[in-house]
C-alpha positions in Angstrom: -27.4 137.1 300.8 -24.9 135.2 302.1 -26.4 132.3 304.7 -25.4 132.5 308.8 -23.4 129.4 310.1 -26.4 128.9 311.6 -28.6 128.5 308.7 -26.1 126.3 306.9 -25.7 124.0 309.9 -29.1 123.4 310.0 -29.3 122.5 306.1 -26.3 120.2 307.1 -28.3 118.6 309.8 -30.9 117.9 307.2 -29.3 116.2 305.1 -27.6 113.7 307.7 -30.6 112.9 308.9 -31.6 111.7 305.5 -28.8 109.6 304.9 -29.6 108.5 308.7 -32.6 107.2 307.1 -31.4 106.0 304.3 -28.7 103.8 305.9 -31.3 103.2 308.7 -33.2 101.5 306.4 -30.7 99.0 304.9 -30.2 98.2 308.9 -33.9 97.3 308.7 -33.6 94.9 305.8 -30.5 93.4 307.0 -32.1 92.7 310.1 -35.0 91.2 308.6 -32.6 89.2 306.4 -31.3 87.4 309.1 -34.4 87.1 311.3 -37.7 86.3 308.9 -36.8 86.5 305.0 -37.5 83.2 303.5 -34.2 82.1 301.9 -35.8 82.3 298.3 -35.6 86.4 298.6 -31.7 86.5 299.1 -30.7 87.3 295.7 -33.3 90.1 295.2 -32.4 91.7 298.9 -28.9 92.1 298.4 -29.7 93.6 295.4 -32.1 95.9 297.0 -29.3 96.6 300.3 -26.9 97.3 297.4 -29.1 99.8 295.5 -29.9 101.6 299.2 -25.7 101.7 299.9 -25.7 103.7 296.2 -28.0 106.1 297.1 -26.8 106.6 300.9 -23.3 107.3 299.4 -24.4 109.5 296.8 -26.2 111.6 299.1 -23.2 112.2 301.6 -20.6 112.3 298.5 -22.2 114.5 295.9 -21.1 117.9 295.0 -23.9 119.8 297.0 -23.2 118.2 299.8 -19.5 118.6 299.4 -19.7 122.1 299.0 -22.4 123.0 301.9 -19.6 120.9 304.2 -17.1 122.7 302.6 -18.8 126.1 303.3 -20.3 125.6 306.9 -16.6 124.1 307.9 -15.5 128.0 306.8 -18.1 129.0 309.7 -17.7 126.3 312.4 -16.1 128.7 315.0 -19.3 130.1 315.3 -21.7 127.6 316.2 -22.0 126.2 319.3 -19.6 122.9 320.4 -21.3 120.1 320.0 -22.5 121.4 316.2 -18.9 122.6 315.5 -17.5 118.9 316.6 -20.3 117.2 314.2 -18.9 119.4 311.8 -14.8 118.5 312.5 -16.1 114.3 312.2 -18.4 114.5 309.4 -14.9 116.1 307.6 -12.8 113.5 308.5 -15.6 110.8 307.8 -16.1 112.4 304.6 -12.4 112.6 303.3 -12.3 109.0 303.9 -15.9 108.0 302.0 -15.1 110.2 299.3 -11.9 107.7 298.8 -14.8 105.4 297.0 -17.4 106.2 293.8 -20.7 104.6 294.0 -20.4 102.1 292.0 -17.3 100.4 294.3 -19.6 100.7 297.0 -22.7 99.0 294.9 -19.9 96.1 294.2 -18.6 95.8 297.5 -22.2 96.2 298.8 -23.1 92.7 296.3 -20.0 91.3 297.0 -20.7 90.9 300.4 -24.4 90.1 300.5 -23.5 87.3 298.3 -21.1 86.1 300.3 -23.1 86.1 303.1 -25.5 84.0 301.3 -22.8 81.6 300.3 -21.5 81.4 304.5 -25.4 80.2 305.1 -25.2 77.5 302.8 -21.5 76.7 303.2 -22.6 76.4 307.2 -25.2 74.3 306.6 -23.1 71.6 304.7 -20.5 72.1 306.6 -18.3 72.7 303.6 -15.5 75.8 303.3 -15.2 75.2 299.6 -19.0 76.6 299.3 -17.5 79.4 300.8 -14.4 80.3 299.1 -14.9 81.7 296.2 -17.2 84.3 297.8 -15.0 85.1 300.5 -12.4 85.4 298.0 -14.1 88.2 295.9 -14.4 89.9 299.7 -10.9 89.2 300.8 -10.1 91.0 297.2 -12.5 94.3 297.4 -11.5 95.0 301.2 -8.0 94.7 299.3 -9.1 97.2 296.8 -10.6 99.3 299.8 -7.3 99.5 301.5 -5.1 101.1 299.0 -8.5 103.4 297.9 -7.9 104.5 301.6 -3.9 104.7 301.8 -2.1 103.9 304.8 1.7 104.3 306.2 2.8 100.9 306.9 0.1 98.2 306.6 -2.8 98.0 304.5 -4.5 96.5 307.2 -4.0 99.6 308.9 -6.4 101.3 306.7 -9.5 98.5 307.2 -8.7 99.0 311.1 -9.5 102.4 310.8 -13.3 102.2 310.4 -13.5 99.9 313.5 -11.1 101.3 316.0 -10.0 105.4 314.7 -6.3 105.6 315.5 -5.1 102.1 316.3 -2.6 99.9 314.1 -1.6 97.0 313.0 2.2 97.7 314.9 -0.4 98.6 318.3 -2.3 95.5 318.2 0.5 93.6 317.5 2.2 95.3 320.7 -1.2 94.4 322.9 -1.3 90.9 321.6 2.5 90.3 322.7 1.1 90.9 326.0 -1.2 88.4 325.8 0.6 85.8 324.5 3.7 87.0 327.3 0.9 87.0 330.3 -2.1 85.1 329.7 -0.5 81.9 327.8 1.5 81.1 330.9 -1.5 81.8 333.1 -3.8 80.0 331.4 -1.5 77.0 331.7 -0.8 76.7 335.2 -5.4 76.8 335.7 -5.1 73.9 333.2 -2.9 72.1 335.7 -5.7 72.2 338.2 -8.2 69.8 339.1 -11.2 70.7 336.4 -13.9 72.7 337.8 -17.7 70.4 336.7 -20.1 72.7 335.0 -22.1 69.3 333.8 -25.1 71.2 335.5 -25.0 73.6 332.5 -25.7 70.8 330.0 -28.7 69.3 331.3 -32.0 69.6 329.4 -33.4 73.3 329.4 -36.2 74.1 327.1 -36.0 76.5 324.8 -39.1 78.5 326.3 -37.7 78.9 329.5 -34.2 79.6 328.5 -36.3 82.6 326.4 -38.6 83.9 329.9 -35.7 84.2 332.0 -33.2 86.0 329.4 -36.3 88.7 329.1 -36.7 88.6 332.8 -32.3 89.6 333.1 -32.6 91.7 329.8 -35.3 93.9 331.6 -33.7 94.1 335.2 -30.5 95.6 332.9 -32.4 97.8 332.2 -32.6 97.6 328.9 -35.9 99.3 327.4 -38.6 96.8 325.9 -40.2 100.0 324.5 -37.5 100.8 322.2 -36.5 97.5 321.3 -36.6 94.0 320.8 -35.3 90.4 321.2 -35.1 87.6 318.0 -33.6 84.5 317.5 -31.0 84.7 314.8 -28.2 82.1 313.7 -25.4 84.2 315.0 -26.7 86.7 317.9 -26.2 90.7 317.1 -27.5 93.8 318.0 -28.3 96.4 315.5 -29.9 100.0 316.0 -32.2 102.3 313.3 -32.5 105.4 316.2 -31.9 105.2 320.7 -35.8 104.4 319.9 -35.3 101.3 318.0 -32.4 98.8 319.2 -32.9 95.5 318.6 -31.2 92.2 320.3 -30.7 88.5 318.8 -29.7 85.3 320.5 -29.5 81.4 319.7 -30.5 78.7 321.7 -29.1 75.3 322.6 -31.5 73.0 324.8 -28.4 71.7 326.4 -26.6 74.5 326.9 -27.6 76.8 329.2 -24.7 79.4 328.7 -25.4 79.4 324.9 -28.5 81.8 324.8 -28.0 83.3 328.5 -24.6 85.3 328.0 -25.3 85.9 324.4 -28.5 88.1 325.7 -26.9 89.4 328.5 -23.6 89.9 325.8 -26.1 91.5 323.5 -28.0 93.7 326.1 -24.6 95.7 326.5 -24.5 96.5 323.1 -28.1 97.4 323.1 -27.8 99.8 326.3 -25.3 102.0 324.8 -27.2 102.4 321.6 -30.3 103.5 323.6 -28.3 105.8 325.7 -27.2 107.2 323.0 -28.4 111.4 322.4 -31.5 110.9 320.6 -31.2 114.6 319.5 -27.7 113.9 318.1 -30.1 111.0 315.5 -28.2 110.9 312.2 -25.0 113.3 313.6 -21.5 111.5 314.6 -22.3 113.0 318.3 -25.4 110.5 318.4 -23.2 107.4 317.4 -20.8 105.5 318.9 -17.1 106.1 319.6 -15.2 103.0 318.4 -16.1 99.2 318.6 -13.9 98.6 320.7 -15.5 100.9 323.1 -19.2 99.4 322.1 -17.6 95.8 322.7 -16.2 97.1 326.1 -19.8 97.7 327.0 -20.9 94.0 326.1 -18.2 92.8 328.0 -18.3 94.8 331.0 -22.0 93.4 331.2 -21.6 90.1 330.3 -18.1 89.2 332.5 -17.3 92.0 334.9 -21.0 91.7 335.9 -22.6 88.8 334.3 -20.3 86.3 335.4 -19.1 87.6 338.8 -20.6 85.7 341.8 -22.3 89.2 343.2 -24.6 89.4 340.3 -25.6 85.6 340.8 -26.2 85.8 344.5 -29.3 88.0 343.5 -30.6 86.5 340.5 -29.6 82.5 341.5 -32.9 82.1 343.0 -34.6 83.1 340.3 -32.7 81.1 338.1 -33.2 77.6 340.1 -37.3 78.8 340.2 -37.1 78.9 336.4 -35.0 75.4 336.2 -35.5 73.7 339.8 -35.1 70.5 338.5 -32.2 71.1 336.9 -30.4 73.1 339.6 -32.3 72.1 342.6 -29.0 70.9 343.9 -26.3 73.5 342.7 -25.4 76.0 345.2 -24.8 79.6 344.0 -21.4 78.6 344.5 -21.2 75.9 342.1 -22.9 77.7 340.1 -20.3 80.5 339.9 -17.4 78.1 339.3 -19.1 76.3 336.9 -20.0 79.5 334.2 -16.1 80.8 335.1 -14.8 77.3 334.1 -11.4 77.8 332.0 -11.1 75.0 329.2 -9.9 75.5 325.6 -12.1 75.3 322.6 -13.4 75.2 319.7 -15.9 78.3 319.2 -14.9 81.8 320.2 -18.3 82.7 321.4 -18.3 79.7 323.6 -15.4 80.5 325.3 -13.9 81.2 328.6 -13.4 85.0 329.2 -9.7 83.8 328.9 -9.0 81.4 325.8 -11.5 84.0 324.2 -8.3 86.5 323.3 -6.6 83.3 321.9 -9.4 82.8 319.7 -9.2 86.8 318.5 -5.6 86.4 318.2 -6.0 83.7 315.1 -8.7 85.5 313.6 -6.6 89.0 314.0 -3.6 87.5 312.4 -5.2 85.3 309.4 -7.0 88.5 308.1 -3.8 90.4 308.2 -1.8 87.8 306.5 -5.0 87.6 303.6 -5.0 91.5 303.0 -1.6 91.4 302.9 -1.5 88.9 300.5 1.1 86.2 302.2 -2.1 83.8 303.0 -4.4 83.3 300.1 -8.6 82.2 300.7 -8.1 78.7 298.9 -5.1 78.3 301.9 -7.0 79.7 304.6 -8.7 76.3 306.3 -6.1 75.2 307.0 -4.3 78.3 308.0 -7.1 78.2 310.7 -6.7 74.6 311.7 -3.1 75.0 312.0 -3.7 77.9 314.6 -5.8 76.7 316.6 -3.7 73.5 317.4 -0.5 75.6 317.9 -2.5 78.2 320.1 -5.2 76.2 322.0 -3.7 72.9 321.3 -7.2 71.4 319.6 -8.4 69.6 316.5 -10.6 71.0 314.5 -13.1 68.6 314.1 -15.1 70.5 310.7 -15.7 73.6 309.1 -18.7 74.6 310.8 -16.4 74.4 314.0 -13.9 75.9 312.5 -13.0 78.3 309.8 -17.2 78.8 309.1 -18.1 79.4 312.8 -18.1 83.1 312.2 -19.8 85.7 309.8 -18.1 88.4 310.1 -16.1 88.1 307.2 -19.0 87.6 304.6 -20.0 91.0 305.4 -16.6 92.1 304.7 -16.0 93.0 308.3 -11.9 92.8 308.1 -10.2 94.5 310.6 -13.2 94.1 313.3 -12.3 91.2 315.2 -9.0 92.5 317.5 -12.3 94.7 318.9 -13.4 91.9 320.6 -10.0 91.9 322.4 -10.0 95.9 323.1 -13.7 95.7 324.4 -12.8 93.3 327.2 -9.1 95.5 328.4 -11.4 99.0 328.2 -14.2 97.0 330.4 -11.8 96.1 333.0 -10.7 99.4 333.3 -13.8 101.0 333.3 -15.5 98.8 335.7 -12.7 99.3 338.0 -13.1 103.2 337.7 -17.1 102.5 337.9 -15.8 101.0 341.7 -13.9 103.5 342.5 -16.4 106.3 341.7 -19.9 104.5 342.9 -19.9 103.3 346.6 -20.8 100.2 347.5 -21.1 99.2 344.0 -20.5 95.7 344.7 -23.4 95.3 347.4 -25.6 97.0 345.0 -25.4 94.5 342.6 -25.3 91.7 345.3 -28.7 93.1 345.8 -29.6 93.2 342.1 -29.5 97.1 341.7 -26.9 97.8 338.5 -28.8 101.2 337.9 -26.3 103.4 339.6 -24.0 101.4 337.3 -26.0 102.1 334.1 -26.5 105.6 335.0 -22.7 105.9 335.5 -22.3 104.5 331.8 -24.3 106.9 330.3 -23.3 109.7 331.4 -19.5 109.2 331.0 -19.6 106.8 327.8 -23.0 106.4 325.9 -24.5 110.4 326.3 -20.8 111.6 324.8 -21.4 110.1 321.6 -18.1 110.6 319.4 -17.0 113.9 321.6 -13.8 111.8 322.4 -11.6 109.2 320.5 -11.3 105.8 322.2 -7.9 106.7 323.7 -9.0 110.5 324.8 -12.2 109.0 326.7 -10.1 106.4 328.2 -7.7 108.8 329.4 -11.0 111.2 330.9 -12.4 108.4 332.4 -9.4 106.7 334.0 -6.4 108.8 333.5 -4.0 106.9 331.3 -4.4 105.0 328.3 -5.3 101.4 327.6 -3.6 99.1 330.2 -3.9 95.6 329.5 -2.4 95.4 332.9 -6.3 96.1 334.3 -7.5 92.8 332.8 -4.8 91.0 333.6 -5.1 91.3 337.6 -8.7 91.4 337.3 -8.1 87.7 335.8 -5.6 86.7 338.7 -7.3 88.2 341.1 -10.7 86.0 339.7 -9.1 82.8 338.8 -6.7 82.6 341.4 -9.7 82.2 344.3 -11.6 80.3 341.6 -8.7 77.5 341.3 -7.1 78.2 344.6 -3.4 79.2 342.8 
């Protein structure tokens, strides 16, 4: 007897959910990998990730998967939406993984565990070459990947995909003109100013209380203790197994306050959309997230739009100078403000003002193009980057650590993610302008420390959709036009220009 869409749907759910669980559990070991494994077990976990990424590929890629897909997709007009749009992604997501056999995914799986070995060591000597050979056996699988994939006019179009569905190389490289056209000269004319002092930001701050207060923010975010947790990790992340289990990391630096404080409240946007995520939707493209540029628009939107706006600190200032009254005792909220909103160029993207940031994005963007297109070679690529970063932010690099090793995302083969970073912070202005216009009073409610209407505003328009829309669809529900870099852009003039009194 022939099954009911029904029936097969639910067979289909099944099986996600244990490749969920599968892949869920490679999330687990990575994140234990970078929080508590001793370094002697490296070798042996990414052999162990490796075998996991086999089997979690097998299981969505194998013929009786295939064909139930195949025969439920035959049916989909009959189940209800939200099951026939988990069936119209898991197609498209399988068409692309089928693209790779198991063992490419096993190598590319080693490849980059090993490399990210190699980026630990490499860091701590502060020495690329440890690196490069590594990063070269990445640089050539994602190279590999690309034409496995096929693409219409840029390989790097095809790694893009995975990150950001439906954007280009040609689109980014239209948004970054913008950048360079609007911020550069911006940027230029705040540098002309006299400097605004954050010195108060570099005192002494111990480690313990830098840790207490980021809880005490991460909570009032509402982010859910419950279902999650914050480690300390050498490069902060958040990473999810379920909306039940979404775990934070942060890094400390005793004389920097902004070092661990913005990378928790940075790291508590990721974490709120993964917990707001449908928990019923667990192991379905409805119960994950849309793009990452839309997850890094979260971050953002929390971390700048909120974090940093002088609203938000005239509520939790006090607080702040109870936790560190020695060190603040005679900063005014004021000061304060100025100080965290400071524009100076850089060194380390992470460090950086909400404005040099997109310059930082802008090397990394274009160096991985030029390495998967194969005009910039690995053993060329420090000084590719030292190059860059004089000619766009006019600095030395002073080491490799600094420099081209400051990041990690490219030892876990994570080409194509970094114009995100970029993308996050234009869809947060323009969604925290909408938030405005949609929830009165929104700016004396955070004055007053209240960002739950916000949060609730967030999940029901972003985090409870899932993947119902593509980036550019839910930006265009949301807002009513597209991406319009034109929404950061005043936000910054309207921000800077009272900051430095332009």
């Amino acid at each position: 007897m022939q099954k009911s869409a029904q029936e097969l749907y639910e067979q289909f759910e099944a099986k996600m959910k244990q490749k969920a669980d599968v892949e869920y559990s490679i999330g687990v070991l990575s994140w234990d990998k970078e929080v508590n494994m001793p370094p002697a077990g490296a070798n042996f976990r990414s052999q162990q990730i490796a075998t996991l990424a086999g089997i979690a590929h097998e299981l969505f890629t194998n013929a009786e998967f295939s064909d139930l897909l195949g025969e439920v997709a035959t049916q989909k007009e009959e189940l209800a939406p939200k099951a026939s749009k988990n069936i119209e992604l898991t197609l498209k997501d399988h068409k692309r993984v089928t693209r790779f056999d198991q063992a490419f995914v096993m190598r590319r799986s080693m490849a980059c565990s090993k490399a990210y070995d190699a980026w630990l060591k490499a860091r701590a000597a502060n020495d690329y070459q440890l690196f490069q050979e590594a990063l070269g056996e990445v640089v050539a699988i994602k190279r590999e990947e690309a034409e496995l994939l096929g693409y219409e006019a840029h390989p790097y179009d095809a790694l893009l995909e995975e990150f950001e569905p439906g954007y280009t190389a040609a689109m980014l490289d239209e948004l970054f003109a913008d950048v360079k056209a609007k911020l550069v000269g911006f940027v230029r004319e705040i540098r002309e100013k006299s400097a605004i002092s954050n010195d108060f930001l570099h005192k002494s701050y111990p480690k313990q209380q830098q840790w207490d207060f980021s809880i005490f923010l991460l909570e009032k975010l509402g982010y859910d203790f419950q279902s999650g947790r914050q480690d300390w990790s050498p490069h902060p992340f958040t990473i999810n197994f379920s909306p039940k289990d979404v775990r934070v990391t942060t890094r400390v630096d005793e004389n920097d306050l902004a070092n661990l404080l913005w990378s928790s409240i940075h790291e508590c946007g990721h974490a709120l959309y993964e917990q707001g995520l449908p928990a019923e939707m667990y192991g379905l493209p409805l119960g994950r997230h849309i793009s990452l540029g839309i997850h890094e628009s979260q971050s953002r939107l929390w971390e700048n739009n909120v974090g940093r706006s002088l609203d938000f600190w005239r509520a939790y200032y006090p607080e702040l100078q109870k936790a560190f009254g020695e060190q603040l005792k005679s900063v005014s909220v004021e000061q304060f403000y100025a100080g965290i909103n400071k524009i100076e160029t850089g060194l380390i993207r992470t460090e950086a003002d909400e404005l040099h940031y997109h310059f930082h994005v802008l090397i990394r963007y274009e160096l991985e193009k030029e390495l998967i297109e194969g005009i910039l070679e690995v053993k060329d690529l420090e000084a590719a980057w030292n190059e860059r970063y004089k000619a766009y932010l006019d600095v030395d690099v002073s080491d490799a650590k600094r420099g081209v090793l400051q990041d990690v995302h490219w030892s876990y083969g994570n080409i194509g993610y970094f114009p995100t970073y970029s993308l996050g912070s234009f869809y947060a202005a323009q969604f925290f302008q909408q938030a405005g216009k949609e929830i009165p009073n929104l700016k004396q409610q955070i004055q007053q420390g209240n960002t739950t209407t916000l949060l609730k505003w967030l999940q029901e328009n972003i985090y409870q959709e899932g993947r119902s829309y593509t980036a550019k669809e839910l930006c265009e529900k949301l807002t009513g036009e597209p991406l319009n870099f034109d929404y950061f852009y005043q936000y910054a003039l309207e921000k800077y220009k009272g900051l430095y009194a332009l």
